[in-house]
Structure formats: C-alpha cells, structure tokens
C-alpha positions in Angstrom: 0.0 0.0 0.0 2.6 2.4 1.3 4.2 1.8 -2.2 1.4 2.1 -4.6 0.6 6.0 -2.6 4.4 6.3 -3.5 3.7 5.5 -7.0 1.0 7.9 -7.0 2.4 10.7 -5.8 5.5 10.4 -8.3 3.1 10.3 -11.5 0.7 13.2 -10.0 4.0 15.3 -9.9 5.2 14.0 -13.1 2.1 15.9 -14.5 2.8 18.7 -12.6 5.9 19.0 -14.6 4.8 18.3 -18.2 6.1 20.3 -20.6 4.4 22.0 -23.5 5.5 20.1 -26.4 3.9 18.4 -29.1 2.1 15.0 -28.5 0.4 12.0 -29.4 -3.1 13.0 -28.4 -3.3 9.3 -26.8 -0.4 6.6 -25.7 -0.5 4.0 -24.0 2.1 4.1 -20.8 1.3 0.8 -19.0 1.0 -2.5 -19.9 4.8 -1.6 -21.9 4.7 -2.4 -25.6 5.2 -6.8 -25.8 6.2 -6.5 -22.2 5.7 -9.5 -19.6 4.3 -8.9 -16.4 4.7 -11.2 -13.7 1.2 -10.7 -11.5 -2.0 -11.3 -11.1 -3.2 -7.6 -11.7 -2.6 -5.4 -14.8 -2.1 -1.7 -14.8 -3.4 0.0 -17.5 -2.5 3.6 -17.6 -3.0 5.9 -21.4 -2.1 9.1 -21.3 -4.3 12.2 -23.0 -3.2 15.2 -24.2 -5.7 17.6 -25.5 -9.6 17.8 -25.1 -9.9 14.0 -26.4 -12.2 11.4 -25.7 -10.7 8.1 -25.6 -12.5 4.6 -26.0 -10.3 1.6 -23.9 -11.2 -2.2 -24.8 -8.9 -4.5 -22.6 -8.6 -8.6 -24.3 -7.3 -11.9 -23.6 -6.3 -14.0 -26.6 -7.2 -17.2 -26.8 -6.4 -20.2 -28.7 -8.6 -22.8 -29.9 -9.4 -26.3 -30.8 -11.5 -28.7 -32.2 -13.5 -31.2 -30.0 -15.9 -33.7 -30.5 -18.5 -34.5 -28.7 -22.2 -36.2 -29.0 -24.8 -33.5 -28.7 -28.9 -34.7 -27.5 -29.6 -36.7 -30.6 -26.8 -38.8 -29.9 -24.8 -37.6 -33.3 -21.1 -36.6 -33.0 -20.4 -32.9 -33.8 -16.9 -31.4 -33.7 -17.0 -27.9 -32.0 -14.9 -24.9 -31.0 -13.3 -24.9 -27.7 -11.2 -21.5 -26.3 -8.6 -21.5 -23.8 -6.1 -19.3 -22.4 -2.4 -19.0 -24.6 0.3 -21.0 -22.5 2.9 -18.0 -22.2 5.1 -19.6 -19.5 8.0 -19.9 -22.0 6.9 -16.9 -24.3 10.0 -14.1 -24.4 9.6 -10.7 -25.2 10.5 -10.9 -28.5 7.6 -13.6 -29.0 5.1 -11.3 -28.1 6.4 -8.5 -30.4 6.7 -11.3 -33.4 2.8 -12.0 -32.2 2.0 -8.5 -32.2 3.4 -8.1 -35.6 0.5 -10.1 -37.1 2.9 -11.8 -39.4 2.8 -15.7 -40.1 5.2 -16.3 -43.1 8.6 -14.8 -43.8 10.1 -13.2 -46.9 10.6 -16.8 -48.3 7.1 -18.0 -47.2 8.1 -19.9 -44.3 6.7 -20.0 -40.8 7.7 -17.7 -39.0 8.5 -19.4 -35.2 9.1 -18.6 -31.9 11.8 -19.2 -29.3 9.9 -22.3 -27.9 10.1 -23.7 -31.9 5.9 -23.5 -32.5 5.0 -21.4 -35.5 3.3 -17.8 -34.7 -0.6 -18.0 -35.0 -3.6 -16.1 -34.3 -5.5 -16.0 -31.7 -9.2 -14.8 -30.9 -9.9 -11.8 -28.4 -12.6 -11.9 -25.7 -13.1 -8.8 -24.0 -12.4 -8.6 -20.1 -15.0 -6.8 -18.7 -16.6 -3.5 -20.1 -14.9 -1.1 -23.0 -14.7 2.3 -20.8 -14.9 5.9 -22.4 -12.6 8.8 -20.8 -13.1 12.2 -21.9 -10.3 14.6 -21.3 -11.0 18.2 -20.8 -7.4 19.8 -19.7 -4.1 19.8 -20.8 -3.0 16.5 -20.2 -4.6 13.8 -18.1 -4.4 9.9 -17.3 -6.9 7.3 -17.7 -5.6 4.5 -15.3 -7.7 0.9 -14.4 -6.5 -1.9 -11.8 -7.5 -5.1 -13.1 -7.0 -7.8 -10.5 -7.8 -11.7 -10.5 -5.9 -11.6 -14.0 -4.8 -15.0 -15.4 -1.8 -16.4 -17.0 -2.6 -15.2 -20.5 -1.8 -13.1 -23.4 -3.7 -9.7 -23.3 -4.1 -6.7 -25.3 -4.9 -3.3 -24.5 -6.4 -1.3 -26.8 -7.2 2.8 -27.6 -9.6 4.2 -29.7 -9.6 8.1 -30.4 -13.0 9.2 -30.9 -14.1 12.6 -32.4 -17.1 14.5 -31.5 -19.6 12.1 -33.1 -17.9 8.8 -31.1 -16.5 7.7 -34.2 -13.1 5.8 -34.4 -10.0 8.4 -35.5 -7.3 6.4 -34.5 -6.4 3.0 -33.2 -3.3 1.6 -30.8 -2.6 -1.5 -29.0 -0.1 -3.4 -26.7 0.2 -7.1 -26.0 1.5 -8.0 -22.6 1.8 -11.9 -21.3 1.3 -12.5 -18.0 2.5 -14.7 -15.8 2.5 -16.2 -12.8 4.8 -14.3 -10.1 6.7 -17.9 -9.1 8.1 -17.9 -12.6 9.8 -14.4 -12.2 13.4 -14.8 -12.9 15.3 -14.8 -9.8 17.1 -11.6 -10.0 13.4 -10.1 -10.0 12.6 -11.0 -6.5 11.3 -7.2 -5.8 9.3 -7.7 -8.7 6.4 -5.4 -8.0 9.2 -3.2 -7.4 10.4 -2.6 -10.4 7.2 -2.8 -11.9 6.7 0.3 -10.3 10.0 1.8 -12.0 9.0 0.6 -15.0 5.8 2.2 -14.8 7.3 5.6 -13.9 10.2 5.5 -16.3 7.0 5.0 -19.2 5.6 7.7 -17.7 8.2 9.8 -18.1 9.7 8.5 -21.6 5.7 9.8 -22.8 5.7 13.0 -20.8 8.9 14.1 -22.5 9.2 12.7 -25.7 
C-alpha cells in the first residue's frame, strides 16, 4: 500500500511538470509495448493530451481447438473450444513477433518462436466492459487496476473518438502475464520494479 501512494504521488508530480510540447493526443504508458508482467493484476495507464475522448477495450487472446463430442440426438459434432495462450515460455520478443500479425517470412516460411511453435492467431474476448474517458485539460491519465488476471496473453487497446464517437485512431499493446513464481530470480522485488517501470514509461511519454 505504502508503495502504490508512493507511485501515485510520483506520476501526480510527473504531471505537474509536463512540458508543453507536441504529442500524441493518446499513448498508451502501462502495460509496456510486448512486455511480460509477472502478477495477477494489470495496470493500465494511457495518457491524453488535449480535449480527447478516448475509448479503452482491454482482451485476452485465446487459442482454440477442435472437439468432439455427442450432442442430445446422440450424433457426433466437432465444435470450438477456447482456452487461455500458455505464455510460460513466451519471451519478449515472442510477443512482439505475435503482435506483428505476421505468419510467413520473406521466403514463405513459418515464422516461429523461441519455444520452436509457429506464430498464429488467436481470438480476443473482451475482459470486462470497453470504458470511455473524456479529457477536458491539458494532459490527463486514464488508469484501471485489473485484478484476478490469469496467465494469459492480453491486449490493450485505444480508440480516439471525435465528436460524433466515431473511431480516428487505433493503438494497442500485447502483454503476457505470468504467474509471479516464474519471475526470474534476480526479479525477486518484482512489484518493485514494476513500479519503476511504470514511472520510467511515464516519463519517456511525458517528455518525448
């Protein structure tokens, strides 16, 4: 606790300071771009820059498979069953060759991952309810908790809206989480350097 009104504290002055330079009118600071977070809660945290109004949509991918199985009549049907992405060994770099949306190379081959499968795609499923921010001064952060998060792969994703609520723009990050046992050893004080992170994100879009 002590630590997250530390965190808060730090980013509320870190608006304080904002310059007056150009910006994107919406980035997202938190989850990082094809980051890995080891936790059961995500931090989402865009930041808005002029009087914008921002749509966020927060997703798990899933992968799929087919089953079989024998419905009332007694007749076998195969159907579509959705479960969570095994990230456990997924790097970094996995996620940003994911992200990418890319599943052949130059020479038509699959394109794979560290662990040796082939990238795919995946299906989103929306985690909760897409939320509307409307910002009406300078610069402003919309920021969400989500807690009870499962291992997964997840995407965040902004939508700038103009007057009429129509789409102008759209960004998104991919974050795998995982579970905090499997956070490499030197990243004991995990939650920690979370926090850094965040803060350091915040500062790389304040200033940039």
């Amino acid at each position: 606790m002590r630590s997250a009104k530390r965190i808060i504290a730090i980013v509320l002055s870190l608006i304080m300071l904002a310059s007056v330079s150009a910006f994107a009118s919406a980035a997202i600071v938190s989850p990082a771009k094809s980051s890995i977070v080891y936790s059961d809660s995500l931090l989402v945290s865009v930041k808005v820059s002029d009087a914008e109004n921002i749509r966020v949509t927060v997703y798990e991918k899933k992968d799929s498979r087919q089953i079989e199985i024998v419905n009332d009549k007694g007749i076998a049907e195969k159907r579509t069953q959705y479960f969570s992405v095994d990230v456990k060994d997924f790097t970094e770099d996995d996620i940003a060759l994911i992200a990418a949306g890319r599943l052949l190379d130059d020479n038509n081959e699959p394109i794979l991952l560290s662990t040796g499968a082939a990238v795919k795609r995946y299906t989103d499923f929306t985690v909760g309810e897409a939320e509307t921010f409307k910002n009406e001064i300078g610069i402003s952060f919309y920021t969400k908790q989500l807690s009870d998060v499962k291992p997964g792969l997840y995407r965040v994703k902004v939508e700038l809206l103009d007057g009429d609520g129509l789409v102008k723009s759209v960004s998104s990050h991919i974050v795998a989480v995982k579970e905090k046992e499997l956070a490499p050893q030197e990243d004991v004080l995990s939650g920690q350097q979370n926090a850094v992170t965040v803060i350091q994100n915040l500062l790389k879009s304040i200033f940039k």
